[in-house]
N, C-alpha and C positions, 0 to 999 in steps of 0.2 A: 487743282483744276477740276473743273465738271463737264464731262461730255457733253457732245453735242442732242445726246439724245436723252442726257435729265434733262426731266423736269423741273421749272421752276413755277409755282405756279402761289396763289391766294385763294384763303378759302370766305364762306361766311354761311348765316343760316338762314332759313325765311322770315319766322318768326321774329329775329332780332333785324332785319333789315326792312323787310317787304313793308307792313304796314300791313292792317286788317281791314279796312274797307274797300269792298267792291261795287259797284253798279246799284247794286239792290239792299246795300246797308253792311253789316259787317260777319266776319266771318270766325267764328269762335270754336277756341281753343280750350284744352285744359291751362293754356296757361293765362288766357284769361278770365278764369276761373278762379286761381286761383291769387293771379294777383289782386285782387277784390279783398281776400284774406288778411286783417288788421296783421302788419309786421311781417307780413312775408316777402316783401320787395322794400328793399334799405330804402329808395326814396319814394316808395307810394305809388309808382308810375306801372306802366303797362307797355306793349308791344302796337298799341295800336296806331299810332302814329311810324316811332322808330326812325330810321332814314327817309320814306317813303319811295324804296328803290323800285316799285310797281312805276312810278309816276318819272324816278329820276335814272332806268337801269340803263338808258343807250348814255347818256350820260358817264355813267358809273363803268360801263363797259371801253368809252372810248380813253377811260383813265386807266384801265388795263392794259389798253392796248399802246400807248403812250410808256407805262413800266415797264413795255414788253417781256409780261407775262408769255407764258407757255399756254396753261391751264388756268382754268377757274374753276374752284368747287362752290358748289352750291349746293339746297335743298329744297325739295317739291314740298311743300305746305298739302296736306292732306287736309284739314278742312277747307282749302281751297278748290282742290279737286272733287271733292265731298262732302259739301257745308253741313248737309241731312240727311236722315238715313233713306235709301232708295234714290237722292237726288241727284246728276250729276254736271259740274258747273262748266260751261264750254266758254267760259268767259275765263276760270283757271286755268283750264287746259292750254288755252290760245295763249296765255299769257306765258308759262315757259316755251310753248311753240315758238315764240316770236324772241324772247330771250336766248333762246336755243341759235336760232339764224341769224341773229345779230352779232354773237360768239362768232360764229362760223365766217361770216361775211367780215369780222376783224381779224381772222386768221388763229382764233385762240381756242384750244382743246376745252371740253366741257366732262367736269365728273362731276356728277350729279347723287346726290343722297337722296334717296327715298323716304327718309322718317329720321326728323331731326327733333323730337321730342314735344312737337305741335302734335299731340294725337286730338283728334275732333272730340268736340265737348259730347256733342250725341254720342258716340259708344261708349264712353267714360259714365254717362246718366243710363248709358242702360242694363253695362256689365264691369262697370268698376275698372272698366280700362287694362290692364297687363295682367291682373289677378287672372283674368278670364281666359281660357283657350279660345274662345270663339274670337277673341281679336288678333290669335293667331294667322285665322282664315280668313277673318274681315280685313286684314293687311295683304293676307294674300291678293283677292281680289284686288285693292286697291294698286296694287304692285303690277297686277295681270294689265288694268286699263291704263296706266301710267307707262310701262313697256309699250303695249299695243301704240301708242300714240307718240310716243317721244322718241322711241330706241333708235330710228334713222338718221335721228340728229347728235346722238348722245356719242360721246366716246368710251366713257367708264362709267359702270352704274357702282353703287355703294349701297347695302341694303338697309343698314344700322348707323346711327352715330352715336357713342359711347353712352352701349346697354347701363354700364355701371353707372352712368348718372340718371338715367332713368329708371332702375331697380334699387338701388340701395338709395339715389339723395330722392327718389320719388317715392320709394315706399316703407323706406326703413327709419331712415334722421328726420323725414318731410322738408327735408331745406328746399325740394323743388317740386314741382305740380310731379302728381295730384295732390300730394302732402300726408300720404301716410307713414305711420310710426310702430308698423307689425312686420314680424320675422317671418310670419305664414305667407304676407302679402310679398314681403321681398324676394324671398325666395322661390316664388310661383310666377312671380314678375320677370325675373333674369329667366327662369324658364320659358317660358311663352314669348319673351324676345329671340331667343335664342329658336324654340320653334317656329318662329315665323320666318326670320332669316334662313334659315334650312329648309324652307318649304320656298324661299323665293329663289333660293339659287338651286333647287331643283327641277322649278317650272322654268328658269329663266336658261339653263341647258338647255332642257329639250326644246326649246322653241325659238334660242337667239345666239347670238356667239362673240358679243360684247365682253370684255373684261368686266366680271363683277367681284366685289368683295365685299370685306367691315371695316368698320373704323371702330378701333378700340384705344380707350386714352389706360393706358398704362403705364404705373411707376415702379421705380426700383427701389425694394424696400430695406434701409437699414436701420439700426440702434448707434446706441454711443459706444456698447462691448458685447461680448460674446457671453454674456451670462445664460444659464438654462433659462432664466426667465424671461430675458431680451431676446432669446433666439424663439421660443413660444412666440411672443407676442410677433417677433418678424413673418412667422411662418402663418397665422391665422389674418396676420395685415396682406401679404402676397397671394392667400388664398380669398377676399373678397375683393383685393384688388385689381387681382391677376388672372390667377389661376381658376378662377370658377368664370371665364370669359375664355381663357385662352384649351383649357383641358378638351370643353366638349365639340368645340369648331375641329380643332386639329386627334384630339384623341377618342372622341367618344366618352368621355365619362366627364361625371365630375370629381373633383376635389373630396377623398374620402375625409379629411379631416374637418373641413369647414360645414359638410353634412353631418357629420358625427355631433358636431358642435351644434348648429343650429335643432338638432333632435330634441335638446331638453323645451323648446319652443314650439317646434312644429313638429304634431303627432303624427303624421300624415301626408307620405311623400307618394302617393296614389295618382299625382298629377303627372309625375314623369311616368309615361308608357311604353310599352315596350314597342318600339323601334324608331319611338321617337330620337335617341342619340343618333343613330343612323343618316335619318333625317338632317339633323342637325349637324353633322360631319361631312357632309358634301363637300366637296374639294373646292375650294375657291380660287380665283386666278390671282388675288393678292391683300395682302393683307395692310389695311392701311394704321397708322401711330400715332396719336394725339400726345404730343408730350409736353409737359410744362416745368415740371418740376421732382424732383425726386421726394421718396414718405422717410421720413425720420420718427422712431417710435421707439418708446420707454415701455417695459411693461406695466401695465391697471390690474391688479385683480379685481376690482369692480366694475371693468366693463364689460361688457359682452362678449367685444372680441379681444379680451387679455392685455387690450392699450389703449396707448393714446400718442395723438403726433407731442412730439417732443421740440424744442428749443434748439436753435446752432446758429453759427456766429456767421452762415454765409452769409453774405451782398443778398439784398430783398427786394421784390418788387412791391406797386401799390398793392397790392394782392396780399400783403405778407408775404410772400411763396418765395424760397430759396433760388438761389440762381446758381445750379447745379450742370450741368454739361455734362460732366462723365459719367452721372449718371444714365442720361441718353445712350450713352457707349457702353454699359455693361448691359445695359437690357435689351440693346441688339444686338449683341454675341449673346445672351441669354435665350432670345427664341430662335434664333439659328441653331446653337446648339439644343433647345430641346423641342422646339415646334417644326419649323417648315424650314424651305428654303426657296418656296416662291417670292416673285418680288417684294419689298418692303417699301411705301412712302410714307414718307411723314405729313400727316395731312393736316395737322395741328402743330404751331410750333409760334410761341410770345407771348408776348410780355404787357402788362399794364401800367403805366405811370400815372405821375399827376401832367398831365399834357397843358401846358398854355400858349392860346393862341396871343402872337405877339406880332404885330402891322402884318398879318396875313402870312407868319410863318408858326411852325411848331418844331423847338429845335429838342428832339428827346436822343439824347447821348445816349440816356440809358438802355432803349427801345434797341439802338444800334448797336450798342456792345452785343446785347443779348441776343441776336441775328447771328452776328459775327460771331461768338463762342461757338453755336450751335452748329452754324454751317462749318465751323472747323469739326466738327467733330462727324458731320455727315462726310465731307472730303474724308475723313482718317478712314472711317468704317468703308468705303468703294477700295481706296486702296487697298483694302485688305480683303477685296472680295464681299462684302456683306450683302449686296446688292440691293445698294438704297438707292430706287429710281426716280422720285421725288421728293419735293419739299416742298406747301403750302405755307406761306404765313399766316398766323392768324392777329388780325382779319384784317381784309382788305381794308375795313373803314370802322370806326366808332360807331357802336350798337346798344340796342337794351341788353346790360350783360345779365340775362336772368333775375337772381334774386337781387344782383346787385344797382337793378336798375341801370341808370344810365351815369351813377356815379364813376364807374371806372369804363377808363380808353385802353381798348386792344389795339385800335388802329390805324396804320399806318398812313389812312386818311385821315383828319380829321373833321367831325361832321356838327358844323353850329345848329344845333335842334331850334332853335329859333326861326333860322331863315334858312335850313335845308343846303348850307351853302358847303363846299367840298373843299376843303385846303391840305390837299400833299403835305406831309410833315418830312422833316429833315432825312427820316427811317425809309422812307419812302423812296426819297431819290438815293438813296445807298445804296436799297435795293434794286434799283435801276441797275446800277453802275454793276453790281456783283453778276445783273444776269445778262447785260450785254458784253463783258469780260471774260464771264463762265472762270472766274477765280475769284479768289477775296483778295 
């Protein structure tokens, strides 16, 4: 059973839903920037169409309210708020203004993300984007005017959504915008993300009193045995997956082993300043979970970080990605026992198939099983105290999924990119069923 007072809620992002044009032409991103880059997006495509939830969101909200959702998480597109440097767009602003009241007037909780990996193409042209401290502060502000104007409607703000796809697949592998492939860049990146969330839930104390957190996508990491060399490679895989996100929010430091490590690369760790951890340690009101799947890893000695994901016979989604549950369970008794014990939701939580649409239904079993494993395992972990106070699915609807273009469906919509047309999938009204019941 789940109380009456989880949440059940759906999440999604700007970027992958909104659509880039506004009034006066279109509003750019690094990531449409970097979709332009020959092979960087599996089918070619971009974010600038998408669902066009600008055009379809009272729509899209009254299918929320129809799930009877709880919450809905979303994210503020920052070049929408900021297309240019000095400029500011009251045509973005009104636009979650009005999305904001139309939640409200459905009866549905709003957490909202401040920076969902849309950073505006102008600061990225002018300081390389996360490399920089100065877009520590440039967020700040952008954080200051986005509060000033929203926080009345908002219920939970979000400062980050998972630094680690933005610092290691944006500046280290380049699988994602901006697309670099430097150890100096990545690790100055996960810093100045982390500075700037520290500077926002410092300014956002003293002057508001909203539940604010992060949202970090973390996995639990294992091998196939306990050899010296499997537990190495485990321990430098849990240090960029994990622990060099979770160490400096909750403890102030980072990871001595994975800075030790990245030393033979980067001469010069002169960026972290002294009181900067501090900064970055502010107590937050909770911390939110993206999870999908658990790391399985072999030792490499030729790679960098001592592996590589390894091979296992579990049940796979279209993603490849393992369909693991307990691993969700060891990694929240995992930060309970070594981080916090402020509230935990899981703000990310699904699966990708091959979806087809058949006379206007989508029957994905698979989408359902993987709901069902997971929310059994969020029930086990309350019973036991853990205090997991929500759960978003992801995602409300079918999106540009990144690099993966619009080849793979997270959602529990489905969305005909043709004719913009919405079709509930089978996942969908299960989900229904689970949250008007509050059991599975």
């Amino acid at each position: 059973m789940f109380t009456k007072d989880f949440i059940f809620g759906a999440a999604t992002s700007s970027y992958q839903i909104e659509g880039t044009k506004t009034t006066s032409g279109y509003i750019e991103s690094i990531w449409d920037e970097f979709s332009k880059k020959p092979g960087a997006i599996l089918d070619k495509s971009d974010g600038k169409v998408a669902c066009e939830h600008m055009k379809y969101y009272k729509e899209d909200i009254q299918l929320m309210k129809e799930l009877n959702l709880d919450a809905y998480r979303f994210s503020i597109s920052w070049p929408r708020i900021m297309p240019k440097e000095g400029e500011i767009s009251q045509e973005g602003i009104d636009f979650y203004k009005n999305l904001l009241l139309e939640l409200k007037e459905k009866g549905l909780k709003s957490s909202v993300t401040i920076y969902h990996w849309d950073l505006p193409l102008w600061i990225y042209e002018k300081n390389g984007g996360w490399i920089s401290r100065d877009t520590a502060y440039l967020y700040l502000e952008y954080m200051k005017l986005v509060t000033r104007e929203l926080d009345e409607y908002v219920d939970q703000w979000v400062t980050f959504n998972e630094p680690f796809c933005s610092s290691f697949l944006g500046y280290l592998t380049g699988d994602h915008a901006p697309g670099h492939r430097n150890e100096t860049d990545y690790i100055k990146a996960v810093h100045h993300l982390h500075l700037a969330h520290g500077l926002a839930v410092d300014y956002y104390k003293k002057n508001y009193n909203k539940p604010i957190g992060i949202v970090v996508n973390l996995t639990h990491v294992y091998s196939s045995d306990n050899s010296y060399n499997n537990r190495m490679a485990i321990k430098v895989w849990d240090a960029i997956s994990n622990t060099v996100y979770l160490d400096p929010i909750f403890k102030g430091r980072y990871p001595d082993d994975l800075m030790m490590l990245l030393s033979n690369k980067v001469s010069d760790f002169n960026f972290i300043r002294e009181g900067d951890l501090e900064i970055i340690s502010n107590k937050i009101d909770f911390l939110g979970i993206n999870y999908y799947t658990h790391c399985f890893v072999e030792f490499d000695a030729t790679s960098k970080f001592l592996g590589r994901p390894a091979y296992t016979e579990h049940e796979k989604t279209a993603m490849n990605w393992d369909i693991t549950p307990q691993a969700l369970y060891d990694l929240v008794h995992r930060v309970r026992n070594e981080y916090t014990d402020i509230p935990i939701y899981i703000t990310e939580n699904g699966s990708a198939w091959d979806d087809k649409l058949e006379d206007g239904r989508v029957h994905d079993d698979g989408r359902i099983n993987y709901f069902n494993l997971h929310l059994e395992v969020v029930e086990k972990l309350n019973h036991e105290g853990m205090n997991i106070a929500g759960y978003f699915a992801w995602s409300l609807m079918d999106n540009f999924e990144w690099a993966y273009g619009y080849a793979k469906r997270f959602g529990i919509i489905y969305i005909d990119y043709e004719t913009q047309k919405r079709y509930p999938k089978d996942s969908y009204y299960r989900y229904k069923e689970i949250i008007k019941a509050r059991e599975l």
